[in-house]
C-alpha positions as CSV (number, residue, x, y, z in Angstrom):
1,X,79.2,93.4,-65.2
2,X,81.2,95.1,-67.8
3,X,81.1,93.6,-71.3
4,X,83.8,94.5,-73.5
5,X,83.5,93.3,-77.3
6,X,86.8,91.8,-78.9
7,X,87.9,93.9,-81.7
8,X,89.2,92.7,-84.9
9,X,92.4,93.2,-84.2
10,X,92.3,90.7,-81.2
11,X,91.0,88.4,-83.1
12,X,93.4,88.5,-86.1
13,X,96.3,88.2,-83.3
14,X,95.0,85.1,-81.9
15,X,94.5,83.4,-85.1
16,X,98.1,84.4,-86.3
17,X,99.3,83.3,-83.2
18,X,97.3,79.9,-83.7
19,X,98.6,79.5,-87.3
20,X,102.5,80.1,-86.5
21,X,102.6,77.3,-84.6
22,X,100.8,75.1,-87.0
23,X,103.1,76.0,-90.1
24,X,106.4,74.9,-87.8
25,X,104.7,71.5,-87.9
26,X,103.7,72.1,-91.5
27,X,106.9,72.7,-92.6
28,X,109.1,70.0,-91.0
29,X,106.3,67.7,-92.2
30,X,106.6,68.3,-95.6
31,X,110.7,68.2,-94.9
32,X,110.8,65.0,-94.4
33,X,111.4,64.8,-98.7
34,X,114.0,67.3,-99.2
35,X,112.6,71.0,-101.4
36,X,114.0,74.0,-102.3
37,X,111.5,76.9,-101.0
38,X,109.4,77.5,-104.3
39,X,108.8,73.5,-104.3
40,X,107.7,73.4,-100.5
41,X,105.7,76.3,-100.9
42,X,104.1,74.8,-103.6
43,X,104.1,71.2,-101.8
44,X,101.7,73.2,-98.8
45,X,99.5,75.4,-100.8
46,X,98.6,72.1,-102.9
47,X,97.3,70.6,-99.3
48,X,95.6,73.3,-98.5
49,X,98.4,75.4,-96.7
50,X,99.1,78.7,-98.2
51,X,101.7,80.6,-96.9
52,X,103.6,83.9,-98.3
53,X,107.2,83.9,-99.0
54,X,107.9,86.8,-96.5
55,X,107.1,83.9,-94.1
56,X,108.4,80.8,-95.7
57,X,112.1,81.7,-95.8
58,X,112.3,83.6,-92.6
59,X,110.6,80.2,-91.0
60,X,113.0,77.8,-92.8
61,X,116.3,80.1,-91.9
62,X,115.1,80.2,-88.6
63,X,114.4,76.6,-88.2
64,X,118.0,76.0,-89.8
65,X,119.7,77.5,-87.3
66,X,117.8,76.2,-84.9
67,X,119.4,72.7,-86.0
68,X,116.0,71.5,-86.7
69,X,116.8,71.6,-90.7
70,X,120.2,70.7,-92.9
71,X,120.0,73.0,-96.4
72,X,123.0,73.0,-99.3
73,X,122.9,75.2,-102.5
74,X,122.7,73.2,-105.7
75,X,122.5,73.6,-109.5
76,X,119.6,72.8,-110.7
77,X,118.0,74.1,-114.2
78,X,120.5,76.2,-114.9
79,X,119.7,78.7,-111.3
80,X,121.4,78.0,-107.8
81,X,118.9,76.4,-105.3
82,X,119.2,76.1,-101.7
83,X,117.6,72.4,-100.6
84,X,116.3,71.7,-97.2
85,X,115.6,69.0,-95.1
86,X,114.9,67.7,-91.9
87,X,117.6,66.8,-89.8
88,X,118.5,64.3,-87.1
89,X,117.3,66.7,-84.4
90,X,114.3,67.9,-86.4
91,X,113.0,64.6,-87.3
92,X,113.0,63.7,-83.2
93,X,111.4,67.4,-82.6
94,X,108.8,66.7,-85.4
95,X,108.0,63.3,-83.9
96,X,107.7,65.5,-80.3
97,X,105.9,67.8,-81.7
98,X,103.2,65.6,-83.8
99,X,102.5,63.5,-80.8
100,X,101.4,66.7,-79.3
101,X,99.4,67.9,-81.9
102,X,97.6,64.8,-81.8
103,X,97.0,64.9,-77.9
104,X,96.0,68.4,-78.4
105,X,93.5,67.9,-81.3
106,X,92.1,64.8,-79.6
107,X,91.4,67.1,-76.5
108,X,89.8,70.1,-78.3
109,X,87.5,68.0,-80.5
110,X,86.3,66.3,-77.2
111,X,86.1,70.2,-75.7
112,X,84.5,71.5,-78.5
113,X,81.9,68.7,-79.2
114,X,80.5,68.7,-75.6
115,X,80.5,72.8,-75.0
116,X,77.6,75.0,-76.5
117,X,79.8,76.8,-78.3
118,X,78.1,77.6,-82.0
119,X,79.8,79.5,-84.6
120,X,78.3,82.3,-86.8
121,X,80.4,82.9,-90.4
């Protein structure tokens, strides 16, 4: 039988690929009270979500035109701010994808609990 070690890199692609998924449901969480990017950005670090800008507003454009998200450009101290929010359609994916997240979970923590899987940090 032929062993082959994962490499970092393999690793670091599954856990991006893990955590891309999780910030979509981040985000239109934290949508559901309408932010500018700073503000949301903020909003998520604060719970324990950090996320870098070069993802944030790439994420929030595509979600946008997706027609998951509504956004308008407002004065506000003095600068232009774009605003986003959750729209009609992105409140009822949200509310898809959260009941899904909650299967899922629910499921793992059941997988992980009975396996003999131990982790080393």
């Amino acid at each position: 039988m032929n062993t082959i070690l994962p490499t970092p890199e393999i690793a670091e692609s599954l856990t991006l690929e893990l955590r891309r998924g999780s910030l979509v449901l981040a985000v239109l969480a934290a949508l559901q009270q309408e932010h500018y990017g700073y503000t949301l950005r903020k909003a998520l670090a604060e719970r324990g979500l950090e996320m870098e800008e070069s993802t944030l507003y790439p994420l929030l454009r595509r979600l946008e035109t997706q027609g998951l998200l509504t956004s308008e450009w407002r004065e506000e101290d003095k600068r232009r701010k774009r605003f986003y929010r959750l729209s009609i359609a992105g409140a009822a994916v949200f509310e898809k994808l959260l009941a899904e997240y909650v299967g899922l979970t629910s499921a793992l923590e059941r997988i992980l609990a009975s396996s003999a899987v131990v982790t080393k940090e």
